[in-house]
C-alpha positions as semicolon CSV with decimal commas, in nm:
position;residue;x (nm);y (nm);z (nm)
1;X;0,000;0,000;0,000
2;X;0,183;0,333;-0,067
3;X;0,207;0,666;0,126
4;X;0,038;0,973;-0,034
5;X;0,392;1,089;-0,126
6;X;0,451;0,779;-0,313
7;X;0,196;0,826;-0,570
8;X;0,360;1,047;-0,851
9;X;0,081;1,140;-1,037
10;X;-0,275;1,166;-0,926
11;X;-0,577;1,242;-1,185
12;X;-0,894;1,388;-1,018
13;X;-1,222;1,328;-1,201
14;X;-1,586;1,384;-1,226
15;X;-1,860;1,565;-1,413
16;X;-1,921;1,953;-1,417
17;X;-1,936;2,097;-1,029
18;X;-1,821;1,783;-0,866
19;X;-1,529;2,070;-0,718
20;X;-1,242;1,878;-0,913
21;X;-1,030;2,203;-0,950
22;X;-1,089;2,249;-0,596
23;X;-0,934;1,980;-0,427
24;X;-0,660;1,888;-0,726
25;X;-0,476;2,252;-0,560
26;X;-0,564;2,188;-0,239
27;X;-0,395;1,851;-0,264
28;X;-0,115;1,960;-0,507
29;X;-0,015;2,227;-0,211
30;X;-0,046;1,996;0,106
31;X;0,161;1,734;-0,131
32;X;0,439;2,005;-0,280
33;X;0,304;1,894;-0,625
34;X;0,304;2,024;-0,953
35;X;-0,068;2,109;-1,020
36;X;-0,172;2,026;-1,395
37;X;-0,515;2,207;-1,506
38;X;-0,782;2,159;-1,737
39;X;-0,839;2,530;-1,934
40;X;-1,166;2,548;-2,019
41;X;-1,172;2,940;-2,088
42;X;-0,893;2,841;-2,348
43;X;-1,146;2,724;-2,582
44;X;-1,323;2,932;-2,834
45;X;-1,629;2,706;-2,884
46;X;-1,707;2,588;-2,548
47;X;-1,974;2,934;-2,454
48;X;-2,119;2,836;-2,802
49;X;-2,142;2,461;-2,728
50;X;-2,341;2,523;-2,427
51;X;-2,564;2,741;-2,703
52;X;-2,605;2,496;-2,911
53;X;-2,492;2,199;-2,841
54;X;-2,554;2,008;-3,172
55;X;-2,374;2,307;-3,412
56;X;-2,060;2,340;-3,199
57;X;-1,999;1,954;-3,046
58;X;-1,754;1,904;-3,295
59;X;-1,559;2,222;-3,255
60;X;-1,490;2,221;-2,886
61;X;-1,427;1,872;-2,886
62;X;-1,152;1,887;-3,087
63;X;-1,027;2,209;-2,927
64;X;-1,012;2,079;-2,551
65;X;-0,844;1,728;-2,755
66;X;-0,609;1,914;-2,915
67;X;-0,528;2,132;-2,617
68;X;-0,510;1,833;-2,341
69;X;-0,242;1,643;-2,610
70;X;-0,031;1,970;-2,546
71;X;-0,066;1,917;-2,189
72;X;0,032;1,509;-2,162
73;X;0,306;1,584;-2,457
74;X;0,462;1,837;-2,157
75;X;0,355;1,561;-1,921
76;X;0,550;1,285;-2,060
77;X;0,812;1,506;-2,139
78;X;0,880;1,574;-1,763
79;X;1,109;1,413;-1,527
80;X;0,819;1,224;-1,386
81;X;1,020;1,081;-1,078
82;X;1,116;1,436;-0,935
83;X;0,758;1,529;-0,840
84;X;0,455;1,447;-0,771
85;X;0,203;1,601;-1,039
86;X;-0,223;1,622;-0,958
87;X;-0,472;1,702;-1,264
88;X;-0,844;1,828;-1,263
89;X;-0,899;1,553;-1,538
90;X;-0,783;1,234;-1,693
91;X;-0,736;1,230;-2,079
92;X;-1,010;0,933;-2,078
93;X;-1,275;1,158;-2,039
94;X;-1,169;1,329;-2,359
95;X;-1,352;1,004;-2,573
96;X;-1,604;0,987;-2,270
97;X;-1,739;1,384;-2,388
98;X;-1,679;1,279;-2,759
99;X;-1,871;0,949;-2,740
100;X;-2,169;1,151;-2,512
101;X;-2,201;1,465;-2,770
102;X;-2,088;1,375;-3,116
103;X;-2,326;1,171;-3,394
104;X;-2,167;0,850;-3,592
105;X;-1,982;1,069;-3,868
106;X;-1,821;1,335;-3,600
107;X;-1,692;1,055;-3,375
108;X;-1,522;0,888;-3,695
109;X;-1,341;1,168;-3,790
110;X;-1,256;1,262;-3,365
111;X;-1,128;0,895;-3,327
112;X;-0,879;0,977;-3,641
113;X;-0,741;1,267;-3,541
114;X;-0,734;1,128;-3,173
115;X;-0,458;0,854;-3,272
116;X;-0,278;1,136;-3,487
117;X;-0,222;1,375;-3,172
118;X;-0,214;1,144;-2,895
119;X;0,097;0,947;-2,805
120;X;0,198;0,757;-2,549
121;X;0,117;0,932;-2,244
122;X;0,160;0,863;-1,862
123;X;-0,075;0,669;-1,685
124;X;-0,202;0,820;-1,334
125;X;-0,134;0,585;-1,066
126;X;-0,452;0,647;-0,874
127;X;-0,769;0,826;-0,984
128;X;-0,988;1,017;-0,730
129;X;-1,401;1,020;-0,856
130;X;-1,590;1,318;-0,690
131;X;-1,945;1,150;-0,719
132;X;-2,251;1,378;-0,689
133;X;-2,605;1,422;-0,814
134;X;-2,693;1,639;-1,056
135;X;-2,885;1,865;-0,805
136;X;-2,617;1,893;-0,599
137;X;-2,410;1,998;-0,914
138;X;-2,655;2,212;-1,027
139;X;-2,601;2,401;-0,713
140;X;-2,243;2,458;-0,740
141;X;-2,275;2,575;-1,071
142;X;-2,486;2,824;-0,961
143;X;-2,264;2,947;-0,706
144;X;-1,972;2,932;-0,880
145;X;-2,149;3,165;-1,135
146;X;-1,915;3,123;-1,476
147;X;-2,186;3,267;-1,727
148;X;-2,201;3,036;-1,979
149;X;-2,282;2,756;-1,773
150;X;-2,571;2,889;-1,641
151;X;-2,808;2,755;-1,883
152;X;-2,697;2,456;-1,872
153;X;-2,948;2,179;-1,896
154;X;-3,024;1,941;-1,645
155;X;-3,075;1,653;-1,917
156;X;-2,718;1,727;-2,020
157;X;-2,564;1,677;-1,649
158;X;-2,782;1,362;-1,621
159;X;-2,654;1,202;-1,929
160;X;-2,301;1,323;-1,845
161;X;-2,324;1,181;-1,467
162;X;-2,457;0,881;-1,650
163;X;-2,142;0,841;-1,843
164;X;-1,933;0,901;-1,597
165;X;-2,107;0,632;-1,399
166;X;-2,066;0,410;-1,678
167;X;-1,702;0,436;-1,702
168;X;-1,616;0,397;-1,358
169;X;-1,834;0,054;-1,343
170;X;-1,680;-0,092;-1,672
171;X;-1,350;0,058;-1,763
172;X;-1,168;0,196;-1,482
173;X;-1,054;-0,108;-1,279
174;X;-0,837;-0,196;-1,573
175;X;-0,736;0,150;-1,687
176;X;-0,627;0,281;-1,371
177;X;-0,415;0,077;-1,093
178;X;-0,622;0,252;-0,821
179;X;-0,953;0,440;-0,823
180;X;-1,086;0,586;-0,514
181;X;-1,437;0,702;-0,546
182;X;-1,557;0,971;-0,350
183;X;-1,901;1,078;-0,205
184;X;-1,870;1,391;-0,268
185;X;-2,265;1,557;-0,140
186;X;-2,133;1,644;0,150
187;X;-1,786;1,661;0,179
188;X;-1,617;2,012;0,158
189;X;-1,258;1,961;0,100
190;X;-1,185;2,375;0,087
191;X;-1,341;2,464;0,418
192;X;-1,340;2,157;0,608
193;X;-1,011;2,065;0,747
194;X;-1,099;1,713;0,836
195;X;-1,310;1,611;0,590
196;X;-0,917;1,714;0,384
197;X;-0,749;1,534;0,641
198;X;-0,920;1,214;0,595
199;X;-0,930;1,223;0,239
200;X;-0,534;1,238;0,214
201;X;-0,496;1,034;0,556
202;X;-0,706;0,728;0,316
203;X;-0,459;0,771;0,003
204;X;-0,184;0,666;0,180
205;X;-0,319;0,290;0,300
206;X;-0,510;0,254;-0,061
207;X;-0,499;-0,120;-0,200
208;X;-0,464;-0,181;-0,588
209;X;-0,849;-0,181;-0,719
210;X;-1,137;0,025;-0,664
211;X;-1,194;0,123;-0,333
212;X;-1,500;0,383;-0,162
213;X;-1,473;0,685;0,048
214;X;-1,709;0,917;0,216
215;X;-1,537;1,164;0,480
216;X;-1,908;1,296;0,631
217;X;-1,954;0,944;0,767
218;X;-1,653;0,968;0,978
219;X;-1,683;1,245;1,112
């Protein structure tokens, strides 16, 4: 089992709200990591996506693909035995948006220019999954107030929650050595000192697999 320091490089992941920018600095800081982000405001289409969803799928897709091969090209590149790196997002859910918002004919043509950008790229050796509902996401996309994710549609979070669900139930186990999966409703891991505590106190006796975590119960 290995100590929080131990793990070099630690994806966080989960749909829209679930507060995955949140706790990847949080934990890069108490860790001394290097913190790798996701940069949504980067990409031209995404405010028109969220317009219309069918017109621009293809567009931001491709721009957030293109952009996260950038970022795991710089990855790989790095001396990945110095220090300990934590990411908002794994490159998996790249295909997981692409297979959720692009038709037949878009998803062809993603899937070729996917294995045309996309080396080989590090694998993270444990995966942290903020589960929440889509209320509860609703909620924090509210509060967190970026504009063009204020009309965003319920239907879309459930389908996307959905997905996410999927993965984690079929795929992860053997993509990932470790996945922790966190119930994240309650937990608060920017004001709430324990419920942080606990959270990096559990990474460091993790077994290989899929394991569950829920820091409101212990408290």
């Amino acid at each position: 089992m290995p100590d929080a320091h131990d793990l070099r490089y630690i994806a966080i992941e989960g749909p829209i709200g679930a507060g995955k920018t949140t706790l990847a600095r949080r934990l890069a800081e108490c860790l001394q990591a290097d913190v790798l982000l996701e940069a949504p405001f980067d990409n031209p289409f995404l405010a028109r996506f969220y317009e219309n969803q069918r017109a621009w799928a293809l567009s931001a897709q491709l721009s957030f693909l293109l952009q996260r091969a950038e970022q795991m090209s710089e990855l790989r590149q790095a001396d990945m035995f110095r220090r300990v790196r934590v990411a908002d997002f794994m490159l998996d859910k790249d295909r997981l948006f692409a297979i959720m918002n692009l038709d037949e004919d878009e998803l062809d043509l993603y899937q070729q220019v996917y294995t045309r950008v996309i080396d080989e790229v590090p694998r993270p050796d444990l995966v942290i999954y903020l589960q929440a509902p889509v209320p509860v996401l609703l909620k924090r996309i509210a509060v967190r107030g970026i504009p063009f994710e204020q009309g965003m549609a319920p239907e879309y979070l459930e389908r996307l929650v959905e997905a996410y669900s999927r993965f984690f139930s079929d795929e992860a186990v053997a993509a990932f050595p470790r996945v922790l999966v966190v119930n994240a409703v309650d937990a608060d891991f920017l004001n709430r000192d324990d419920h942080f505590t606990q959270l990096v106190d559990r990474l460091g006796s993790l077994p290989e697999g899929m394991e569950y975590f829920d820091p409101v119960s212990l408290v």
